[in-house]
RODOLUM-158654 format. One record per residue (C-alpha): residue number from 1; residue in one letter; z, x, y. Coordinates in pm, 1 decimal, m for minus. Each point is the difference from the previous one (the first is absolute). Layout:
<rs>
R NUM A Z X Y
...
</rs>
This chain:
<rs>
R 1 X m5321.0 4311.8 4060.2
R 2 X 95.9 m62.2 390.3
R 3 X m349.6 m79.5 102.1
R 4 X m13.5 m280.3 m349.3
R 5 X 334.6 m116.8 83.0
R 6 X 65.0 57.0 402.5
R 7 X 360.4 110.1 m88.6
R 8 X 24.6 140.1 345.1
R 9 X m179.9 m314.6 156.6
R 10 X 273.9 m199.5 m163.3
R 11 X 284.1 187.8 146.6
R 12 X 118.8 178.1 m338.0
R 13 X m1.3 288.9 m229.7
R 14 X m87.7 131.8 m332.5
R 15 X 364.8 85.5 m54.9
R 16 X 114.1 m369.6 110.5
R 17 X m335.4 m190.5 m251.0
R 18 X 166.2 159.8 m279.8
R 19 X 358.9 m80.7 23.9
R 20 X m139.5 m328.8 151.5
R 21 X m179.8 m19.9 m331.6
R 22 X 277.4 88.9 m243.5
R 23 X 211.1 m249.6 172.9
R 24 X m217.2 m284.8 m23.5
R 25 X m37.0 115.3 m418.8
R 26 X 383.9 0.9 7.9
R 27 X 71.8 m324.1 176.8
R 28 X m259.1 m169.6 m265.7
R 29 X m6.7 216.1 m327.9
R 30 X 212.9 m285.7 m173.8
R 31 X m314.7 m208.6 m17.8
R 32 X m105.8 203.1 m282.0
R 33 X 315.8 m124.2 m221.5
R 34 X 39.3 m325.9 177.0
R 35 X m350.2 m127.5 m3.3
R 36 X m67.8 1.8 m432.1
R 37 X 403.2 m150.9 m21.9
R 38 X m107.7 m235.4 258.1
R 39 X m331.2 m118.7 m223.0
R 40 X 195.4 1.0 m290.9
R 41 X 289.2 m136.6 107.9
R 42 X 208.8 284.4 m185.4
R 43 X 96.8 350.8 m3.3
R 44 X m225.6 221.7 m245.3
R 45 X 267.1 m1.4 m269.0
R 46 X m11.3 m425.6 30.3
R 47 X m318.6 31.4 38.4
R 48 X m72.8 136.3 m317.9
R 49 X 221.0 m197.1 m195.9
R 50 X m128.1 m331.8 110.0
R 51 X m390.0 119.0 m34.7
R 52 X m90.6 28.0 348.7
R 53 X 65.1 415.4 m17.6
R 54 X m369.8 71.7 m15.1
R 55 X m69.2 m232.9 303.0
R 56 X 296.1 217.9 177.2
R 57 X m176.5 355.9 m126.5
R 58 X m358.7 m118.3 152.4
R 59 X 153.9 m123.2 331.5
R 60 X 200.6 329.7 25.2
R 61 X m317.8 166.4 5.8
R 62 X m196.7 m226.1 200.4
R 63 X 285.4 m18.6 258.7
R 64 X m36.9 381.7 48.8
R 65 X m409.5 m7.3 34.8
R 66 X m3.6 m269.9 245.5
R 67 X 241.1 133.6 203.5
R 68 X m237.4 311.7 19.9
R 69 X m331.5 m152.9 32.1
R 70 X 157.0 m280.4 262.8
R 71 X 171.8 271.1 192.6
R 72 X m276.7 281.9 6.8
R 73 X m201.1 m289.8 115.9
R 74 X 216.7 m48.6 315.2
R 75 X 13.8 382.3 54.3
R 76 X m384.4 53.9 13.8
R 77 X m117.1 m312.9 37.4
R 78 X 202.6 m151.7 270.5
R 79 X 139.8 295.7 101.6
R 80 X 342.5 m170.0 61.4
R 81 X 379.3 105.5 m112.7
R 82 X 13.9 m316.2 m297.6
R 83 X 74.0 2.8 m320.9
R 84 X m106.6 m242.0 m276.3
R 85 X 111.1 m93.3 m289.6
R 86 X 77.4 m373.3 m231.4
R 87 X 177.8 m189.4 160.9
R 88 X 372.5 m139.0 m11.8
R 89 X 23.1 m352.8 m57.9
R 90 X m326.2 m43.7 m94.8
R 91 X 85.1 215.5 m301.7
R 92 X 261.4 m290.6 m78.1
R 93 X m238.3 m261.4 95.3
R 94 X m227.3 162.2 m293.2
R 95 X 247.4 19.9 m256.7
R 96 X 106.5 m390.7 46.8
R 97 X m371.8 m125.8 53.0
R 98 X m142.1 223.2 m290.2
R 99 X 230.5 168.9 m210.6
R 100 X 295.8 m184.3 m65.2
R 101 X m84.0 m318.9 m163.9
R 102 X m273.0 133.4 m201.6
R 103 X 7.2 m22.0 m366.6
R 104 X m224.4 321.1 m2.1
R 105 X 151.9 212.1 266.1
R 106 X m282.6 261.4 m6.3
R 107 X m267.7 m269.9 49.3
R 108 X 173.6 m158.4 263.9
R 109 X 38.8 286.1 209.6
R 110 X m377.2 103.3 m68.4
R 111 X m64.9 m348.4 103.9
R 112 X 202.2 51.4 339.4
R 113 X m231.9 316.4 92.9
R 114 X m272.6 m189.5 m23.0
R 115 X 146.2 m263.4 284.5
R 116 X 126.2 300.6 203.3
R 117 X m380.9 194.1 m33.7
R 118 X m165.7 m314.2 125.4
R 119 X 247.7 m58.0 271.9
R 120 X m15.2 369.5 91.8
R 121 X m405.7 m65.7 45.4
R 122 X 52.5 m266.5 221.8
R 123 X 247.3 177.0 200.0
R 124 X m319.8 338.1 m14.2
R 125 X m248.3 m282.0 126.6
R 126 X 216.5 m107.9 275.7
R 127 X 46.1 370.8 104.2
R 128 X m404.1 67.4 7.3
R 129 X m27.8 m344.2 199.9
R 130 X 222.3 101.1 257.9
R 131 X 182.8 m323.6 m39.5
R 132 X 376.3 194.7 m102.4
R 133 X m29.0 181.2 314.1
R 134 X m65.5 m349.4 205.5
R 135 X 288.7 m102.4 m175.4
R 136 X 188.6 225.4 60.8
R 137 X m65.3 63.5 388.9
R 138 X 72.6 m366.2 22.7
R 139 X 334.2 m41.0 m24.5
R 140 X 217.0 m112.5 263.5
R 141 X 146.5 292.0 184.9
R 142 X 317.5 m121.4 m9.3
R 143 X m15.6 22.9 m402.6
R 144 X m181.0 352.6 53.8
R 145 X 319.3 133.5 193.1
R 146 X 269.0 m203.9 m274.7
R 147 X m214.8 131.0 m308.5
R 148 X 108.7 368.7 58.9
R 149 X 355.4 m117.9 56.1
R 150 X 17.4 m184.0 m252.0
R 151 X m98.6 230.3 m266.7
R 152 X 209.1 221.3 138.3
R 153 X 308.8 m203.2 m58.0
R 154 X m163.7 m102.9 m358.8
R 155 X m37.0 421.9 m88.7
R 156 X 347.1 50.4 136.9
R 157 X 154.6 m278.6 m194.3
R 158 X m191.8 201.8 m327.9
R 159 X 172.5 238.9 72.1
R 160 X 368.8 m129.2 13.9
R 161 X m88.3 m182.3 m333.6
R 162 X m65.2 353.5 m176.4
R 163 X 306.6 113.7 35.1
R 164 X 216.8 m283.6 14.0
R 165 X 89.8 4.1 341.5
R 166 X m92.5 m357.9 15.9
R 167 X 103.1 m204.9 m336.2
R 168 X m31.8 m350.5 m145.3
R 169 X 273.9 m214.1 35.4
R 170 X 16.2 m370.7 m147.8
R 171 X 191.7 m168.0 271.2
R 172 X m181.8 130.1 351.0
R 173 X m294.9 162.3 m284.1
R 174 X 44.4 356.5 195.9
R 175 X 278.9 227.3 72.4
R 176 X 38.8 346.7 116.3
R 177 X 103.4 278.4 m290.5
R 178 X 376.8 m80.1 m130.6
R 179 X 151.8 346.9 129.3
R 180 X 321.9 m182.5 m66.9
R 181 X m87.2 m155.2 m296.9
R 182 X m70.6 367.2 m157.9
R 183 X 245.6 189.9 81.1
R 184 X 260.8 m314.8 m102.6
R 185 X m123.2 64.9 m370.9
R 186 X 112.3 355.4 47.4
R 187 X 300.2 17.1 m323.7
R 188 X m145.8 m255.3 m170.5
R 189 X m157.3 m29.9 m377.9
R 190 X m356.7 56.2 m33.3
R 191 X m143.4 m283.2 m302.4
R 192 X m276.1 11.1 m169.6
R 193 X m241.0 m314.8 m110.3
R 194 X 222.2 m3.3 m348.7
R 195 X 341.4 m53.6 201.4
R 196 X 133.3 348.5 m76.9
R 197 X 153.9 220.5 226.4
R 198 X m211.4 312.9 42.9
R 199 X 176.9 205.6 303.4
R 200 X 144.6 m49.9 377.3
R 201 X m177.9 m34.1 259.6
R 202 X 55.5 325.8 248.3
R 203 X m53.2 75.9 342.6
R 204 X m282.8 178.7 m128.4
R 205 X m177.3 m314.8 m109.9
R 206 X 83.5 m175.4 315.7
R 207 X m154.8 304.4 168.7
R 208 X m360.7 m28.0 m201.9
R 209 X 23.3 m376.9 53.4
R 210 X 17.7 47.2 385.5
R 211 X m181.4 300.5 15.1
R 212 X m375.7 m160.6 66.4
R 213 X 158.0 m201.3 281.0
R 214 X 191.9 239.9 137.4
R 215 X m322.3 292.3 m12.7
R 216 X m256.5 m253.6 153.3
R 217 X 232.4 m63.2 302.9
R 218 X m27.4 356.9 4.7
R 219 X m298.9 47.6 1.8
R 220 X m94.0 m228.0 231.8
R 221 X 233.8 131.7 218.1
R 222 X m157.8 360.7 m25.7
R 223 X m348.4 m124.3 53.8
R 224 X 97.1 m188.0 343.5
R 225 X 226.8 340.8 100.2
R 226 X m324.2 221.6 m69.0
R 227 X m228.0 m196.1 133.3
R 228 X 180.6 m79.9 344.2
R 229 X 37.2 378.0 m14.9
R 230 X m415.2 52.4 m20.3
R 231 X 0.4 83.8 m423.2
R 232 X m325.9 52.4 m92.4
R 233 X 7.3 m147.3 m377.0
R 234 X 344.2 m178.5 41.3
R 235 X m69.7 m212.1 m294.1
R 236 X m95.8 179.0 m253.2
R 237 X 299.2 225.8 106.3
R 238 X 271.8 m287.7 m55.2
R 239 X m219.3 m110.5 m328.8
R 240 X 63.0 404.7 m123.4
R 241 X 351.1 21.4 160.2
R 242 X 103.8 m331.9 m204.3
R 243 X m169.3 39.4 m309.1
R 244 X 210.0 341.4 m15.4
R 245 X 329.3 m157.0 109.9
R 246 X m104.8 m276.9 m279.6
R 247 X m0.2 262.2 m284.9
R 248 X 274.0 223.5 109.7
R 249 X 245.1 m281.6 68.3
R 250 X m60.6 m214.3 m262.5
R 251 X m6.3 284.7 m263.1
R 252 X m326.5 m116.3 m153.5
R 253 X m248.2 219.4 m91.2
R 254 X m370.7 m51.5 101.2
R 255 X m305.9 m63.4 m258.9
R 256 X m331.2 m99.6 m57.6
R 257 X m13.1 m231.6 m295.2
R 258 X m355.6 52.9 m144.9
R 259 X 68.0 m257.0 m236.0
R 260 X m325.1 m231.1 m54.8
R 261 X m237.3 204.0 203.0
R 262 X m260.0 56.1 m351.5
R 263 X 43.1 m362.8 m130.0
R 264 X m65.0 m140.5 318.1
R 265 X m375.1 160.1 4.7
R 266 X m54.2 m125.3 m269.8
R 267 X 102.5 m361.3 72.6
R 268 X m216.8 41.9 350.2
R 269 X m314.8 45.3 m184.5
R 270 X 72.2 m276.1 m301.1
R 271 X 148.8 m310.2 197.2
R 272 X m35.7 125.6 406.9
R 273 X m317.5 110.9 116.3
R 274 X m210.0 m195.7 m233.6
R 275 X 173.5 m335.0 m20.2
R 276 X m179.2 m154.6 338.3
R 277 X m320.5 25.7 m176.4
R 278 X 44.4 m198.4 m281.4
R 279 X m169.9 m323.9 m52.4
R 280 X 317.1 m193.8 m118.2
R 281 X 214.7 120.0 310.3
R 282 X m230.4 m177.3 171.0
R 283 X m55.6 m286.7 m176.4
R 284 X 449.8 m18.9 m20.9
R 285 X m26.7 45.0 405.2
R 286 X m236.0 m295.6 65.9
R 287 X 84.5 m232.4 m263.3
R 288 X 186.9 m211.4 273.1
R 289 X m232.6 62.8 310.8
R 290 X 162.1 m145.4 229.6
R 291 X 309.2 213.7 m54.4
R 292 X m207.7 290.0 m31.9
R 293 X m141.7 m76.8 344.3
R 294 X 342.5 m30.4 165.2
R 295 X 98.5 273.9 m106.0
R 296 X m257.6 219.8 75.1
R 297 X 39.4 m124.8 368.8
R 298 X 372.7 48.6 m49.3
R 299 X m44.8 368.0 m41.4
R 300 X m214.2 m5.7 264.5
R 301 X 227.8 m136.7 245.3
R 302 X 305.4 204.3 m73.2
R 303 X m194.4 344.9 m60.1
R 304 X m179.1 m97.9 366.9
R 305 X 265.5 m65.8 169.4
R 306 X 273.6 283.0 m140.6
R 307 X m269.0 226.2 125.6
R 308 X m6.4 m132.9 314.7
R 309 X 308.3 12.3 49.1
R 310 X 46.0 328.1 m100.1
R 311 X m285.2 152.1 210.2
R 312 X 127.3 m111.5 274.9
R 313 X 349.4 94.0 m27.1
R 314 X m78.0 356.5 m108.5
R 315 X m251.8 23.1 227.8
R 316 X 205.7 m75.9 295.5
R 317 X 269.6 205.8 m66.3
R 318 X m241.6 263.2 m25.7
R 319 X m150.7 m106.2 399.2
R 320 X m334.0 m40.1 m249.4
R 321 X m48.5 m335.2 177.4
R 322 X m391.1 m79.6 201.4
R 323 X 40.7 m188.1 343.5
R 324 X 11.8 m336.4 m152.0
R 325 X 318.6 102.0 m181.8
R 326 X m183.6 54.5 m328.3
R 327 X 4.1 291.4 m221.5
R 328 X m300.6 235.1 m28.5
R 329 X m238.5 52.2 m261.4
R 330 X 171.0 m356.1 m113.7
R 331 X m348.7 m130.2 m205.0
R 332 X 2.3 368.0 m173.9
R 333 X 362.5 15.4 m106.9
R 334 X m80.2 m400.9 m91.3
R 335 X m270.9 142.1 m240.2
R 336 X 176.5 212.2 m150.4
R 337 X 259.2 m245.0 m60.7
R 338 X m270.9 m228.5 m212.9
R 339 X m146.5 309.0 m129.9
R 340 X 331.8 105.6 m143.5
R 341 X 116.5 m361.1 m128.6
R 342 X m342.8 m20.5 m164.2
R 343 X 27.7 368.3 m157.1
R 344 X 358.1 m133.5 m121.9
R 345 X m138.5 m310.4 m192.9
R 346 X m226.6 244.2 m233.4
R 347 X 207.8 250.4 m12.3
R 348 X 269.2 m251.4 m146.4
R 349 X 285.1 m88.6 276.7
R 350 X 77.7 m310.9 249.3
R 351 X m125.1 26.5 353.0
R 352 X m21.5 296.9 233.7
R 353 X 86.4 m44.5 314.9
R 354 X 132.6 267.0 324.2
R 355 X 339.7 58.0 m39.4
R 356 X 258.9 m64.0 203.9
R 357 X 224.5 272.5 m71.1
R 358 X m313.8 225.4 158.3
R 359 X 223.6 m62.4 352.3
R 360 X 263.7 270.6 m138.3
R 361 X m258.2 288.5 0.8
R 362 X m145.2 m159.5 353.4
R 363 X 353.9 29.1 111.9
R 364 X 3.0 377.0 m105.5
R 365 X m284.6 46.1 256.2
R 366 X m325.4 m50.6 m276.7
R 367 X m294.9 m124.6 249.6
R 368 X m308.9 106.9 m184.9
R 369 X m123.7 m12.6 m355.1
R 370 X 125.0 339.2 m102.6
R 371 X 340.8 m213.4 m51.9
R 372 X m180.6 m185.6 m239.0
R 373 X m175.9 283.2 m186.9
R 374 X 353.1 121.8 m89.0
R 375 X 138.9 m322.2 m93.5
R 376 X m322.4 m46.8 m223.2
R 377 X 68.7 376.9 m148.5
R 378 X 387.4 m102.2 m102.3
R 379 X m141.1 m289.3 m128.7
R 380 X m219.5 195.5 m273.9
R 381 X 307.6 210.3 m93.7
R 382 X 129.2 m265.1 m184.0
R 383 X m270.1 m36.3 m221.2
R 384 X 119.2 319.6 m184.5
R 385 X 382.1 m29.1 118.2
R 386 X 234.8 m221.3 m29.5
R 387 X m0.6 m249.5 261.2
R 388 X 145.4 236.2 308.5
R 389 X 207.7 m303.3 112.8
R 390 X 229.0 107.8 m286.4
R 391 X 116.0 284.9 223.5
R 392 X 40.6 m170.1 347.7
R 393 X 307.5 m268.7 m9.8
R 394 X m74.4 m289.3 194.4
R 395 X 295.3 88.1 256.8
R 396 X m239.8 301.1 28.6
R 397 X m281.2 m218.5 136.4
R 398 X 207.8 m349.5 161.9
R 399 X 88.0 187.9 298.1
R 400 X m381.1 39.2 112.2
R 401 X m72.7 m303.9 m99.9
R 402 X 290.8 m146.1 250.0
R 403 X m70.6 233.3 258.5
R 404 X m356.0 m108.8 7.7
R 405 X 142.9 m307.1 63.2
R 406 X 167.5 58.1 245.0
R 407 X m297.8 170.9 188.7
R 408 X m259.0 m336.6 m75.1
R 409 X 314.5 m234.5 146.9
R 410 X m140.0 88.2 356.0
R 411 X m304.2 m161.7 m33.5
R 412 X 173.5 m363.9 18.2
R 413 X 120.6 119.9 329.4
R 414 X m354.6 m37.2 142.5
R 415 X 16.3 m415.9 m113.6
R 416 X 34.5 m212.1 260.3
R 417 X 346.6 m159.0 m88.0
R 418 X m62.9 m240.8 305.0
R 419 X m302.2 m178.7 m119.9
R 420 X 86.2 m205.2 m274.5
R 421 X m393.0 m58.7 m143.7
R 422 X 67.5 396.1 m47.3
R 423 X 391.3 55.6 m81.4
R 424 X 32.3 m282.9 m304.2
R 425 X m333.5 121.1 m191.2
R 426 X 102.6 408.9 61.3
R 427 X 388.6 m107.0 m98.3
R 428 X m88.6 m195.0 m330.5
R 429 X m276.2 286.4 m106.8
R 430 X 265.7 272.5 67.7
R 431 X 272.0 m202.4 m220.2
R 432 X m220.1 m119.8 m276.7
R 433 X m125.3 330.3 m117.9
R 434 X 383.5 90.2 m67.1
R 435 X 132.7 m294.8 m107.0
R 436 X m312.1 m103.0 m262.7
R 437 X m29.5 371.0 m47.8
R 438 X m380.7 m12.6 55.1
R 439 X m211.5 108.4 281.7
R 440 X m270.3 m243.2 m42.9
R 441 X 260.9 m325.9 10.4
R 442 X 102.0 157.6 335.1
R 443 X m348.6 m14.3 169.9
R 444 X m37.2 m371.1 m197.1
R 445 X 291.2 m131.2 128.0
R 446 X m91.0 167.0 315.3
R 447 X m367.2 m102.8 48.1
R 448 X 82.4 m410.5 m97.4
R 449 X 297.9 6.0 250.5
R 450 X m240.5 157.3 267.2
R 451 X m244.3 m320.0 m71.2
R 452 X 255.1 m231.0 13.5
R 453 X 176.3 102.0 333.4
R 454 X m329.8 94.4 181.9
R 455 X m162.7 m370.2 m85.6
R 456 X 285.1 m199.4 54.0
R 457 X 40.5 172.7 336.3
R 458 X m355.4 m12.5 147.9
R 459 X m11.7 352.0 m53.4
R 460 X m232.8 76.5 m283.2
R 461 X m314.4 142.9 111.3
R 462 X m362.0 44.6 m141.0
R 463 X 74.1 372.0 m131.9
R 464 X 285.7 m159.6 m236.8
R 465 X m236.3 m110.2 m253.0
R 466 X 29.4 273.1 m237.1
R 467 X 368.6 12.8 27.9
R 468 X m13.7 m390.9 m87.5
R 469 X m222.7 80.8 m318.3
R 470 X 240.9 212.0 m109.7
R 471 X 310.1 m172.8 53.6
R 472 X m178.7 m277.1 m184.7
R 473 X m91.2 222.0 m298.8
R 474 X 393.6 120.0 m25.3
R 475 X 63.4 m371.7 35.2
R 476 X m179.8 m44.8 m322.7
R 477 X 101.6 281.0 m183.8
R 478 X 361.0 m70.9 69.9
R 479 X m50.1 m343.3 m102.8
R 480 X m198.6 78.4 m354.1
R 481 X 155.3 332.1 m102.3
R 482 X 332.2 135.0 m73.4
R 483 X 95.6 340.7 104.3
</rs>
């Protein structure tokens, strides 16, 4: 295993792959809920009502499979710390482009996996070519030092949205959590929907309603004490420590709900796995061609460029970073990425693509693929248990995912704030990705603000080319889709 891997090469451990591992699984287990609600636009019991519930049973499955197959792929393949499975956003983008205006539900999502197989292929032939790793290497290195930033400010902000530490409001649209609010409804009747007075609320329920908030700062608070004190395995630690303090303080009692688990096979193999290879899914994906075709390079774009971003975020938190400042084994963990989004369109799910969240277990010290294996191992749990985000409360997890923010921050550091052809494109990639809540807009918005400054300024250079093609291409997709 250290000779396949080169744990010791990489500067880690067995002991620190596997908690590195379980805290990757932990900081992205929801996907395995999230993703089928996400396709469906519903929760299971919705789902069922409104006759999408056997779309939600396949993508259950299929969620779970390509999360194995992508991330085993990254462990042995490109031997890197990542994690893979569908991805958020383009989940939602599947439901509204496929799903949710179809008179036949089931055939419209069938027909969507046919778009997302054939944009996975081009995305596999690009990888072969060589031509996503000349992408890649080209961007401007002041967007390859704001990418990492970025996401980490887009992973931390996750995370305060889990647990309510950062809330809608509809005058300034966010707000910290109402502490005061809360504890002012101490005394006061609890109502239900029907108007009737049902019980006061207590200290108690002010307690449980400021509890996540209250455990993530916490936790977050433990990880930075143990790790300025040298804590192997800080993270997991807090994500333990919490989970406990969750349960005992809260007085809830933990379960695994194995609820749908049997229905859910069957739905896999009756409306999942086979629905890409029917003829009318893909006669219903190119009746209109032309919106087949942008959407197929839609895919493309955002799957390419969330993994791009990724890569090199985890990757240089992790010092996994060549002398050009780009990650290694970048066109293998690329292939796996098509590999895995390609694997998710027959096995019956939206696209596959590295996840972000795989920059908590790098955080925990994962350098090698071993992280990976694990990750890939929880995964395949689920399949026979209920999903094992069910035990680990998001204020269990939001504290890695802010301290790993936190860490990626100090890449923006290496910008050069005094060049404006470099500070304005790094500065709009960083704030995009938060603000339109999409990694991909954020190296868009980016890459077309580089082109603009560098030409109007006598700057732009022979090299920019590819960065121009793709600010164009984000130029178009902004203009002709909606996400």
């Amino acid at each position: 295993m250290e000779k396949f891997f080169k744990i010791k090469e990489r500067g880690s451990t067995v002991r620190t792959e596997i908690f590195a591992g379980l805290t990757t699984f932990f900081a992205m287990c929801y996907i395995v809920v999230v993703n089928p609600t996400q396709v469906t636009g519903s929760s299971l019991d919705v789902a069922i009502a409104n006759g999408t519930g056997q779309i939600w049973n396949a993508v259950y499955i299929a969620s779970i499979l390509v999360a194995m197959i992508g991330t085993l792929l990254m462990a042995l393949y490109a031997k890197m710390p990542f994690a893979q499975a569908c991805g958020m956003g383009l989940n939602s983008f599947f439901f509204v482009s496929f799903v949710l205006f179809a008179e036949d539900k089931v055939a419209g999502y069938q027909s969507g996996l046919v778009i997302i197989l054939v944009s996975g292929i081009v995305f596999l032939l690009l990888s072969v070519t060589g031509l996503r790793k000349y992408i890649a290497t080209a961007l401007p290195d002041c967007l390859k030092k704001a990418i990492p930033a970025g996401i980490g400010l887009f992973i931390a902000y996750i995370g305060f949205q889990n647990v309510g530490i950062i809330q809608a409001n509809m005058y300034t649209k966010t707000q910290l959590f109402d502490f005061h609010g809360v504890l002012d409804k101490i005394g006061t009747d609890v109502v239900n929907e029907a108007g009737e007075v049902i019980g006061v609320f207590s200290g108690f329920d002010a307690w449980k309603a400021m509890a996540p908030v209250v455990l993530t700062i916490i936790g977050l608070v433990l990880i930075a004490v143990l790790a300025k004190k040298n804590v192997k395995g800080n993270v997991i630690i807090s994500i333990l420590v919490v989970t406990v303090l969750y349960y005992v303080t809260t007085l809830q009692m933990p379960s695994f709900d194995l609820g749908n688990i049997g229905q859910s096979f069957k739905d896999f193999g009756t409306v999942g796995i086979t629905g890409v290879f029917k003829s009318a899914s893909w006669s219903n994906a190119f009746a209109d061609v032309f919106k087949a075709i942008v959407l197929i390079i839609t895919f493309c774009l955002v799957d390419m460029f969330d993994t791009i971003g990724t890569l090199y975020g985890t990757a240089a938190q992790a010092d996994m970073l060549d002398e050009n400042g780009d990650p290694i084994n970048v066109n293998e963990a690329m292939m796996c990425d098509s590999i895995g989004t390609v694997a998710g369109a027959i096995l019956g799910t939206s696209t596959c693509t590295t996840f972000v969240e795989s920059a908590a277990g790098v955080g925990a010290g994962g350098r090698t693929g071993l992280t990976s294996v694990v990750t890939a191992i929880c995964f395949a749990l689920c399949l026979f248990l209920s999903p094992i985000a069910s035990l680990i409360p998001g204020c269990a997890t939001a504290p890695a995912l802010i301290y790993v923010g936190v860490l990626m921050m100090k890449n923006f550091a290496k910008v050069d704030m005094d060049d404006v052809t470099s500070a304005v494109p790094a500065f709009m990639a960083l704030v995009i990705m938060v603000l339109s809540y999409s990694i991909s807009n954020g190296i868009g918005v980016g890459a077309i603000t580089y082109v603009l400054i560098t030409l109007l300024t006598g700057k732009y250079k022979k090299k920019d080319i590819v960065i121009t093609i793709i600010a164009l291409l984000f130029v178009a997709r902004f203009l002709l889709i909606t996400m």
